[in-house]
C-alpha positions, 0 to 999 in steps of 0.5 A, spaced: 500 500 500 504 505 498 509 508 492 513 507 487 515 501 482 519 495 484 526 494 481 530 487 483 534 488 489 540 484 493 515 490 503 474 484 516 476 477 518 470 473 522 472 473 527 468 468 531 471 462 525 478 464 527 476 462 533 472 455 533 477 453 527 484 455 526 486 456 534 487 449 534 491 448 528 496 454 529 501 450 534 503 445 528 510 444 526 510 445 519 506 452 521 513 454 523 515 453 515 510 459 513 513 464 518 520 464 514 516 464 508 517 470 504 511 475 502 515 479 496 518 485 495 524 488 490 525 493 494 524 497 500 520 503 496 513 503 497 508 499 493 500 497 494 504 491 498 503 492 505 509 493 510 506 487 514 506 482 508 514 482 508 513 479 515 506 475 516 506 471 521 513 472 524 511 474 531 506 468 531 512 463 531 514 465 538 507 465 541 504 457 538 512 455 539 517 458 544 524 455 542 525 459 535 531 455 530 537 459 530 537 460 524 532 461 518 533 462 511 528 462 505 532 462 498 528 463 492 525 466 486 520 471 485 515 475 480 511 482 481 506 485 478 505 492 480 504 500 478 511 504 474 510 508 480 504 510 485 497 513 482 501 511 475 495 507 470 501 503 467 503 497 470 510 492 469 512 486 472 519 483 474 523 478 476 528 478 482 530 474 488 526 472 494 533 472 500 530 471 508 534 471 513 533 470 521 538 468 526 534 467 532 528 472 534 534 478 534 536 479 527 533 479 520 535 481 512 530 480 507 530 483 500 523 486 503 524 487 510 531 490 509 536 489 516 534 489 522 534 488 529 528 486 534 530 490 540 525 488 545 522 482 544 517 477 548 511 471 546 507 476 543 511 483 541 516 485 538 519 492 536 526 494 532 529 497 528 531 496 521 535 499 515 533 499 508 534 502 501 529 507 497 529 506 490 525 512 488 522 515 482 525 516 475 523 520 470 525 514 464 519 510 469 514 513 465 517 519 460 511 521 456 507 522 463 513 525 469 518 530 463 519 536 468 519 533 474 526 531 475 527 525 478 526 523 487 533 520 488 535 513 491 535 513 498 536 510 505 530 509 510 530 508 517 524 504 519 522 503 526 517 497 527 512 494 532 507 488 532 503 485 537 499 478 536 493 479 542 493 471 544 493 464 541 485 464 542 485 470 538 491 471 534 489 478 531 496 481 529 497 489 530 503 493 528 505 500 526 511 502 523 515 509 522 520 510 515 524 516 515 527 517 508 535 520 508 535 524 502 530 522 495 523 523 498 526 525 504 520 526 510 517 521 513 511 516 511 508 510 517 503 504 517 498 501 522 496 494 519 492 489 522 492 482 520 490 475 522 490 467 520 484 466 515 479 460 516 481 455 511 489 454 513 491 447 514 497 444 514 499 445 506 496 452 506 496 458 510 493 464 508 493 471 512 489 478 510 488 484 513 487 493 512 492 498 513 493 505 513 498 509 510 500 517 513 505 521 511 508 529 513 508 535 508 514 534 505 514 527 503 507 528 500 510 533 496 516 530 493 512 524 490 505 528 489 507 535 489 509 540 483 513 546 484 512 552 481 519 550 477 516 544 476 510 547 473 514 551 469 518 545 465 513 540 465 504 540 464 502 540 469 498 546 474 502 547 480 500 544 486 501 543 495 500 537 496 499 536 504 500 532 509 496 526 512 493 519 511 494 518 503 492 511 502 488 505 505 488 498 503 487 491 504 493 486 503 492 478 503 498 472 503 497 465 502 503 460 502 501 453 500 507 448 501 509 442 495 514 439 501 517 440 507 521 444 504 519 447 497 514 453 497 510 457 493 507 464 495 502 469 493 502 476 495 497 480 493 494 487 494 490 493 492 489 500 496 486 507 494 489 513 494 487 519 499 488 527 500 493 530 496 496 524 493 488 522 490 488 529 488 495 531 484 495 532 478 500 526 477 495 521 479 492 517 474 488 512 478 486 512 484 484 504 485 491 500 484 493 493 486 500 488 486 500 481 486 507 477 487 508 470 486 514 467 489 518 460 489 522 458 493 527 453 498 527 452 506 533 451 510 
């Protein structure tokens, strides 16, 4: 659920079914081959992907088994279908690696989540710190459509993460996020997700879903949805001040069915609607926008 396109790099359930049917199938072994799995993403750019699908169902591992593995690594393929950049009508998809790495309940690198550290951990929370890595926005993504815009650079991105699982009864996931850009965008943008086990999963399949909401402060909004007076000057489009505040919800579903013990194949999709400013800018072309991502891969 947020901005800009993927490039390979190396992120209103019923409830009383949750209850009645999946509690009791959650502290299976071969669940713990779900929370490895990766949810897909090429970078640490913002997407219609919500930042909860780079990470669904790791905070359930502790709570439905206590002794987490030392090591966790998920290796694999993967393909992505989503908008050239955020509002853009236009779509591409592309190919790059699935690369998931855990070492105990601490530290983390995945191409979606980037590297972290968890520094408060428990049963049933966690909260940390990780570093990724902003592609941004070029004007050769979409030339006829960003001339005169100039480009938002790449840039690195602290991401301060928290999630929350409220018990094995009712294993609703909530999780907040905060990500300062370090230059490109710059600003600062941040998610509050809620997810959850869907009825159905077994032991083969797993499946979560769950809604988001996206907010951002001025100065981000501005670069990516913004037209300055030299903008407008070199370019078609009006002047416009983009402002602060939500500018996206969406809803997120991930289901990950296994071939074998090891071998897995994960579906990721998305779909979000842009608010405010960002639904307003002159650049949007659509304000309903999607990613779906397919992955195949090996755990260790």
């Amino acid at each position: 659920m947020e901005l800009h396109a993927p490039i390979p790099f190396a992120s209103r359930v019923r409830v009383p079914l949750v209850k009645t049917r999946l509690s009791s199938r959650l502290a299976w072994p071969g669940f713990l081959l779900l929370l490895c799995a990766p949810a897909v993403s090429f970078s640490q750019t913002p997407s219609p992907l919500q930042e909860w699908q780079y990470s669904s169902g790791v905070i359930l591992q502790r709570l439905f088994e206590p002794d987490v593995p030392e090591w966790q690594v998920v290796l694999g393929v993967a393909a992505e279908e989503q908008p050239l950049y955020d509002g853009a009508h236009p779509y591409r998809v592309e190919a790059g690696p699935v690369i998931n790495i855990r070492y105990r309940d601490s530290a983390f690198f995945s191409v979606g989540e980037g590297v972290g550290m968890n520094i408060l951990s428990g049963d049933n929370y966690r909260a940390g710190i990780a570093l990724g890595f902003d592609l941004g926005r070029r004007v050769s993504d979409y030339s006829t459509h960003l001339q005169g815009l100039g480009d938002i650079a790449r840039a690195p991105v602290i991401k301060l993460f928290a999630s929350y699982a409220v018990s094995k009864q009712f294993p609703l996931v909530l999780r907040v996020d905060v990500r300062q850009f370090v230059g490109g965008a710059d600003g600062v943008i941040g998610d509050f997700a809620a997810y959850l086990p869907l009825p159905g999963s077994s032991k083969r399949l797993f499946m979560f879903a769950g809604p988001s909401i996206t907010l951002a402060d001025h100065l981000y909004m501005q670069k990516e949805f913004g037209v300055t007076a030299a903008q407008a000057a070199a370019s078609a489009y009006p002047e416009f001040d983009a402002h602060g505040g939500a500018n996206a919800v969406g809803l997120g579903f991930s289901a990950t069915r296994l071939i074998t013990d090891q071998w897995l194949i994960n579906l990721d999709a998305a779909v979000n609607r842009l608010l405010g400013s960002a639904n307003a800018s002159p650049i949007t072309q659509v304000s309903v926008q999607h990613v779906v991502a397919v992955s195949f891969a090996y755990k260790w």
